[in-house]
C-alpha positions in Angstrom: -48.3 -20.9 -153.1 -44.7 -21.8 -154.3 -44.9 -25.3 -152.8 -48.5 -25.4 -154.5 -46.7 -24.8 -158.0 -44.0 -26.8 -157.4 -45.9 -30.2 -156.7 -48.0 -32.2 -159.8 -47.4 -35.0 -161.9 -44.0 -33.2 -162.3 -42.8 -32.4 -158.9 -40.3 -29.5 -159.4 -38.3 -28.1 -156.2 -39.3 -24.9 -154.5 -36.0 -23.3 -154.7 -36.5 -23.9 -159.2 -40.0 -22.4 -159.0 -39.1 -19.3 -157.0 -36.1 -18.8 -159.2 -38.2 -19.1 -162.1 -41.4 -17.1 -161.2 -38.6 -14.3 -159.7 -37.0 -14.1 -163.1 -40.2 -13.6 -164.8 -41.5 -10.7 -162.6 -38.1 -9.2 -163.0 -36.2 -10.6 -165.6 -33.1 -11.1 -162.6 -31.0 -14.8 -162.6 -30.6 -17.2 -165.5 -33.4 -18.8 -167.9 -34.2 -21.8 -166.7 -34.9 -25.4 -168.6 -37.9 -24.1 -171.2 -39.8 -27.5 -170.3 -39.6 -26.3 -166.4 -40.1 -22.7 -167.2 -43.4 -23.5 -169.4 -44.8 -26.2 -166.3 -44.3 -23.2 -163.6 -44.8 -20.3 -165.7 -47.3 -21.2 -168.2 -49.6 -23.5 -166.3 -49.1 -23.9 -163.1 -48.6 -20.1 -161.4 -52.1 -18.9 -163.0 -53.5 -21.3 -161.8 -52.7 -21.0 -158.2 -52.9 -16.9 -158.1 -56.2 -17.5 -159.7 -57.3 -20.1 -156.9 -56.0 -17.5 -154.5 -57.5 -15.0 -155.6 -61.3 -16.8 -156.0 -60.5 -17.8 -152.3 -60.0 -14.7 -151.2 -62.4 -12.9 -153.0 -65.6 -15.4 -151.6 -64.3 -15.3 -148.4 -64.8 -11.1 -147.9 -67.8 -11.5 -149.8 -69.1 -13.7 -147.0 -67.4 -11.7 -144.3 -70.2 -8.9 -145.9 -73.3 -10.6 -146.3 -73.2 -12.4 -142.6 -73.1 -8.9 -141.2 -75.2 -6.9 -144.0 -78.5 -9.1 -144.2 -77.8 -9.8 -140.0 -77.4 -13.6 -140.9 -74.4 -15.7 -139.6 -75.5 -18.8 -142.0 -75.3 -16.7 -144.9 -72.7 -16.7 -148.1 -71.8 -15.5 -151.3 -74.8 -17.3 -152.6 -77.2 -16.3 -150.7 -78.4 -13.9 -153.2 -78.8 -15.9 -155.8 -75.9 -15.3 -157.4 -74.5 -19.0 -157.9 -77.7 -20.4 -159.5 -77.8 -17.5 -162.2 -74.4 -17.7 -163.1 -75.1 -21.3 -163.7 -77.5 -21.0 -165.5 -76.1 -18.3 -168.3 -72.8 -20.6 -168.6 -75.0 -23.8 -168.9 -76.8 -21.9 -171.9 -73.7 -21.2 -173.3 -72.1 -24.8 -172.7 -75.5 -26.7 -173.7 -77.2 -24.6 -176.7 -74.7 -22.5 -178.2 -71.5 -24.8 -178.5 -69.2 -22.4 -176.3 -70.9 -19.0 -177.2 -74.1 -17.6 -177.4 -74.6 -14.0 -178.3 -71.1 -13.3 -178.6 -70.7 -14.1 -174.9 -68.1 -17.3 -173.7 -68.9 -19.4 -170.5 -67.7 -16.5 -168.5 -68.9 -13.6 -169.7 -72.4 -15.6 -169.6 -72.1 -16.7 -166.3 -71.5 -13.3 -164.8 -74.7 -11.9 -166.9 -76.5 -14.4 -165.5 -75.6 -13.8 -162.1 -76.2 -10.1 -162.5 -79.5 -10.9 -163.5 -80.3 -13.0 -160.3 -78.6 -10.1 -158.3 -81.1 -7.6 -160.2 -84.0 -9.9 -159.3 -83.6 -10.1 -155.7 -82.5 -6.3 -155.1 -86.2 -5.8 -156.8 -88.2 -8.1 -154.9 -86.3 -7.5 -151.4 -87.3 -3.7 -151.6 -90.0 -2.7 -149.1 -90.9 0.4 -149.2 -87.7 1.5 -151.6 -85.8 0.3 -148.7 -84.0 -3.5 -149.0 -84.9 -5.1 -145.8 -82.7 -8.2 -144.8 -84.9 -11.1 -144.7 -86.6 -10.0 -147.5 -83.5 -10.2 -149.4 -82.1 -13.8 -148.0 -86.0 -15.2 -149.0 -85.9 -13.5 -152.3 -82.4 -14.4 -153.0 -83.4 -18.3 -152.1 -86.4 -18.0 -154.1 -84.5 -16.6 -157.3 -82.1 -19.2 -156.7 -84.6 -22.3 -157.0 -86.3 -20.5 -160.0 -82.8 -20.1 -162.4 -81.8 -23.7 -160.7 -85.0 -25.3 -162.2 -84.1 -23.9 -165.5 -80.7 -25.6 -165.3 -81.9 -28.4 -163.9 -84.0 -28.1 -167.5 -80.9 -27.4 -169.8 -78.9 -30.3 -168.0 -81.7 -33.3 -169.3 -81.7 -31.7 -172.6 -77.8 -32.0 -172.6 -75.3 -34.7 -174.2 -73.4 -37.1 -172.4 -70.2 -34.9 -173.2 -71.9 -31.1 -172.6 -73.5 -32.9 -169.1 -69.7 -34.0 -168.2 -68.6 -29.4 -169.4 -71.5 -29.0 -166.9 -71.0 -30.9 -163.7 -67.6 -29.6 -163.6 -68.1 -26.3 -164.3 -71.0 -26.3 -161.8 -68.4 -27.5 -159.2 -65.7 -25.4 -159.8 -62.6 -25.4 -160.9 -59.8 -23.6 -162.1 -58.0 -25.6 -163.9 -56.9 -24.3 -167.6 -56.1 -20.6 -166.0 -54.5 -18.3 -168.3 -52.5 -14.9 -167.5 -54.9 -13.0 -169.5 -58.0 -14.2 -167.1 -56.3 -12.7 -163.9 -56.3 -9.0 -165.0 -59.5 -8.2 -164.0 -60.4 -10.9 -161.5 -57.0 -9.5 -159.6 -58.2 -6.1 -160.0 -62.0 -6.7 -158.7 -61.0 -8.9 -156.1 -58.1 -6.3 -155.0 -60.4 -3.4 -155.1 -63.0 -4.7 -153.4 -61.2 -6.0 -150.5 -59.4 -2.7 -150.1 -62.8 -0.8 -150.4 -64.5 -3.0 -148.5 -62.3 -3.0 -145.4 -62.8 0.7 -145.6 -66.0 0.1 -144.1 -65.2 -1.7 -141.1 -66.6 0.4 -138.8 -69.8 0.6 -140.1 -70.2 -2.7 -140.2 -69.2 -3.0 -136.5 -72.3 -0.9 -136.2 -74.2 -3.1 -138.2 -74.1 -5.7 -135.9 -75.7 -3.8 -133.1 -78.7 -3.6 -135.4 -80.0 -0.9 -137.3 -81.6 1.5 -135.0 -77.7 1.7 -133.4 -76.1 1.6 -136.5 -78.0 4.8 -137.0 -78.2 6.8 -134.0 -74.2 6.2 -134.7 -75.0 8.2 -137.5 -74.5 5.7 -140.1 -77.5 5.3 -143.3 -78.0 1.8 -142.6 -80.2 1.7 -146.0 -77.6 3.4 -148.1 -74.9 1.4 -146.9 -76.7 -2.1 -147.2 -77.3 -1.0 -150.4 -73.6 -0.5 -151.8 -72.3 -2.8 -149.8 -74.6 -5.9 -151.6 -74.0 -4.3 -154.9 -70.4 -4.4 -154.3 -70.3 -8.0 -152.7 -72.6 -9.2 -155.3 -69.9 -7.8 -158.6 -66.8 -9.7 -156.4 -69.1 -12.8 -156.2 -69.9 -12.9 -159.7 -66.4 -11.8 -161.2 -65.1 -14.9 -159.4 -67.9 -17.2 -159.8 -67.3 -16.6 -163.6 -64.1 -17.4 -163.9 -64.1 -20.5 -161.6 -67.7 -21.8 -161.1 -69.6 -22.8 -158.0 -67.4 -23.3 -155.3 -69.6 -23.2 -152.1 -68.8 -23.4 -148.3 -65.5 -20.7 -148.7 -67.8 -18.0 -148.0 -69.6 -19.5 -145.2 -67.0 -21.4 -143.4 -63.8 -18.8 -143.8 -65.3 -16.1 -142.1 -66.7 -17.9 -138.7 -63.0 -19.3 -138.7 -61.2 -16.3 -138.6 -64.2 -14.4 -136.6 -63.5 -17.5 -134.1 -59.5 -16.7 -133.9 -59.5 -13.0 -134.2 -63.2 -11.9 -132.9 -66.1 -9.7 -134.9 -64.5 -6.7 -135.6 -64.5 -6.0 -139.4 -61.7 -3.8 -139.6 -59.1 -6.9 -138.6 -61.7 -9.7 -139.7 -62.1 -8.4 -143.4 -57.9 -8.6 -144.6 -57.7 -11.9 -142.3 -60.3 -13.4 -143.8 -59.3 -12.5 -147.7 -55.6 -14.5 -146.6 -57.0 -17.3 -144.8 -59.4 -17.7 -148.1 -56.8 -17.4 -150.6 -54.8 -19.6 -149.0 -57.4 -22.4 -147.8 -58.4 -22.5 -152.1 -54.7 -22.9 -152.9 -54.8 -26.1 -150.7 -58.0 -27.7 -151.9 -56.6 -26.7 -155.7 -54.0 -28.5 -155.0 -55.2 -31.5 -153.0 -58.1 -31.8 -155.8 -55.1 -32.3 -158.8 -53.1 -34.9 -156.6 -55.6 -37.0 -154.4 -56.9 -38.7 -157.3 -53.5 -38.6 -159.5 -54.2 -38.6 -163.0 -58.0 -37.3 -162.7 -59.0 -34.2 -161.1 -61.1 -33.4 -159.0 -63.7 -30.4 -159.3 -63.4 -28.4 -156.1 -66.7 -27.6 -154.9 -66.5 -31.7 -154.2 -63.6 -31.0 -151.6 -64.8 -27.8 -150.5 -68.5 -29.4 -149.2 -66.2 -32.1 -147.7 -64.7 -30.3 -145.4 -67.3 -27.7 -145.6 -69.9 -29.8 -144.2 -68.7 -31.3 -141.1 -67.5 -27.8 -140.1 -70.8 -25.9 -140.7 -72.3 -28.7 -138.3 -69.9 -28.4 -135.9 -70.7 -24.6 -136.2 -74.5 -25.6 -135.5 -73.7 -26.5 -132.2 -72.0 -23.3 -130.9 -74.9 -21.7 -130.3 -72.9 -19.1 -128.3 -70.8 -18.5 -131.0 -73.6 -18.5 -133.8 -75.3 -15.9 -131.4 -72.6 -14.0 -131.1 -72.2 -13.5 -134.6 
């Protein structure tokens, strides 16, 4: 993360950005040059603890769903929760100049994907018990329903909104503020913590329901918080720095490949490895391309991609999973 601050158009050396961020957090050593301490402080540092932090927080997320709806090809998204997010910060972007309701980008986009998340929770109950594949083919049915209304909102959109769009539909974080991490710190934090709480159970997931139970754990009850909760962490981030896809899905089988299945090591592993694999692509996507930027989700499917084929043809490993 320091080295991540410390390189952009103004490359400024480690030791200066530690010295800098440390006198902020603690008020020790000298002030340094304001231009410096604005560049590190100012814009720079949010932005990386915020790309950390979205990293981190997709990658438990994922960690949950693989083993919650038994899928090893699922993500964050699988629920739906990308395409409604889009869709409430598209409104927002395309038909109410930056605010509709009272609600910014954000605070639309995680509406909308609480919507979605509503939606599918609904139509995956069978029998007032949320069956797995029920949930995936809901979640991919939601999906294409709120993408075809942004696919809708995009043609009716100006060359500039479609630009606000595509970018935000990407992901980025770019523009992070102080007063943005507060909460996304505190959800992503939380969750992980509560989350890994639960790593036995979900080692009993695995085994399949009629294990997990005669282990004495209520499989339905425990699906059920553990989407609710996985589905908040997804939208908090996905709010705050669009649709960034593949972290979720790639992350986990990574670390599940270095460290094995079990959920009380994979789940902290995975929330590092994330944070710090979105710190990299931030940083690549603001220097590959020196002066434009590039969203992330572009970088993310790049190296996404090739891995999830690669991943295709383990199928010992995709079994084992």
């Amino acid at each position: 993360m320091m080295v991540a601050i410390s390189i952009g158009s103004v490359t400024i050396p480690v030791v200066d950005v530690w010295q800098i961020v440390w006198h902020h957090l603690t008020g020790a050593g000298a002030a340094a040059d304001p231009a410096l301490d604005q560049i590190v402080w100012n814009f720079r540092t949010p932005r990386v603890v915020l790309a950390a932090l979205v990293g981190a927080g997709l990658a438990v997320a994922g960690v949950v769903l693989q083993a919650v709806v038994a899928n090893p090809l699922a993500d964050p998204y699988v629920l739906g929760v990308s395409s409604g997010a889009s869709l409430g910060a598209v409104m927002v972007i395309t038909m109410a100049g930056g605010a509709l309701g009272g609600l910014g980008v954000s605070a639309a986009a995680f509406a909308g994907a609480m919507v979605a998340v509503a939606l599918v929770f609904v139509l995956g109950l069978t029998r007032g018990r949320l069956a797995p594949t029920r949930l995936v083919l809901s979640g991919v049915a939601v999906g294409y329903l709120f993408l075809a209304g942004t696919s809708y909102l995009q043609l009716q959109a100006t060359p500039t909104e479609l630009r606000s769009v595509m970018f935000w539909m990407l992901g980025s974080v770019a523009g992070a503020k102080w007063n943005q991490l507060g909460l996304v710190s505190t959800v992503v934090l939380t969750s992980t913590v509560f989350l890994a709480l639960f790593g036995r159970q979900l080692n009993a997931l695995l085994a399949g329901d009629e294990s997990a139970t005669a282990l004495g754990v209520d499989v339905h009850r425990l699906r059920g918080a553990l989407l609710v909760l996985s589905s908040l962490l997804t939208g908090t981030v996905i709010a705050v720095a669009g649709g960034i896809g593949f972290v979720g899905l790639m992350i986990p089988h990574l670390v599940r490949l270095a460290v094995g299945a079990d959920h009380r090591r994979l789940l902290p592993l995975a929330a590092v490895v994330g944070a710090i694999y979105l710190v990299v692509v931030d940083l690549l996507s603001r220097t590959v391309n020196r002066p434009n930027e590039l969203p992330l989700g572009i970088l993310t499917a790049l190296f996404g991609a090739p891995f999830f084929l690669w991943l295709l043809r383990r199928n010992k490993t995709l079994d084992a999973s």
